[in-house]
N, C-alpha and C positions, 0 to 999 in steps of 0.2 A: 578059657576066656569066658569073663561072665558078659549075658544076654543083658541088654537093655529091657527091661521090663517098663512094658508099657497097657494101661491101660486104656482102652478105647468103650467109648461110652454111648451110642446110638439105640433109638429105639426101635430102627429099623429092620427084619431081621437077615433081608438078602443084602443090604449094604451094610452093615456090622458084620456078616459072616465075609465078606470081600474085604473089606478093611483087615481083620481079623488074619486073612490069609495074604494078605500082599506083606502085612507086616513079620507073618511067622516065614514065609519065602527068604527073607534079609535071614542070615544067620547071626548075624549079632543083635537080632531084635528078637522077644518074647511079645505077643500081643494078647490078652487075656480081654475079651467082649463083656460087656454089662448092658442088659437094654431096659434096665428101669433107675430112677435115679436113689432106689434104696439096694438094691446090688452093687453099682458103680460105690455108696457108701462102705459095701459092707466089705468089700474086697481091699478093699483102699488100707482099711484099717488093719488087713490081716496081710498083707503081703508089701514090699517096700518097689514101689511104681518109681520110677523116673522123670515121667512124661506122662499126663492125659490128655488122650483125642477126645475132644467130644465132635459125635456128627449126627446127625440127620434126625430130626424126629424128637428131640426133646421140646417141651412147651419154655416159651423163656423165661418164667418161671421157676421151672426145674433147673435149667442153665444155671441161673442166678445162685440159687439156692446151693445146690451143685457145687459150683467155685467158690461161697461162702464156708461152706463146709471142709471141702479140702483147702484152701487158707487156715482154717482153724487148727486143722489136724497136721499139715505141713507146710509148711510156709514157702520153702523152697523149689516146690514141685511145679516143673512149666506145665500151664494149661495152652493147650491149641486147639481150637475151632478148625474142625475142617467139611467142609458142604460138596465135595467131591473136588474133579477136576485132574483125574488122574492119577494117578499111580507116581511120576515123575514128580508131582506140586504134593502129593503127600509124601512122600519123602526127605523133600527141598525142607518142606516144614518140619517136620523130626528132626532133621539135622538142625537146621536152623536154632530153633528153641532149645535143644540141648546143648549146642555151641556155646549158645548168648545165657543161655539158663535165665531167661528169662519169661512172665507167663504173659502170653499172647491170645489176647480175646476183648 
C-alpha cells in the first residue's frame, strides 16, 4: 500500500518535529519536515506530496509566496494551514483536504 506523502512545512523546530511524528505514527501517511520556505521549495520539486501542512512560524510572506509557488509547480496539490490544536483537528484536516482535494488556506 502506498503512504500518503505529505509534506509539512513549519519554521518551528519542536512543533515541526511533532507534527512530523503524529503524522509518520498513521501508517498510511509519510510526513517529510521543511522549516525554511527554500527547502519546503526544493523537496516539493523532487518528490511527488499529496498534501502540504503549513504551521507555525512562517512570516506571511513566505506563506504567500510559498502557495504561489506550489500553484505554479502543481496545481492540484491541497494546501492546509495548520496552528495546532491537537493531534485529532490535524488529522480531521488531512483527511478532509484529501477527501475534497481541495486547497484550504
Amino acid at each position: 500500500m502506498d503512504k500518503t506523502e505529505i509534506l509539512i512545512v513549519c519554521s518551528h523546530d519542536e512543533i515541526l518535529k511533532t507534527i512530523v511524528r503524529l503524522i509518520n505514527s498513521n501508517t498510511s501517511m509519510r510526513g517529510t519536515g521543511a522549516n525554511t520556505l527554500e527547502q519546503a521549495l526544493t523537496l516539493f520539486k523532487s518528490t511527488s506530496f499529496q498534501l502540504v501542512l503549513i504551521g507555525a512560524g512562517l512570516k506571511l510572506e513566505e506563506e504567500k509566496e510559498l502557495i504561489e509557488n506550489l500553484n505554479q509547480l502543481q496545481h492540484k496539490v491541497p494546501i492546509v494551514q495548520h496552528y495546532g490544536g491537537g493531534s485529532g483537528l490535524l488529522l480531521t484536516e488531512i483527511y478532509e483536504a484529501l477527501g475534497n482535494n481541495t486547497q484550504l488556506y
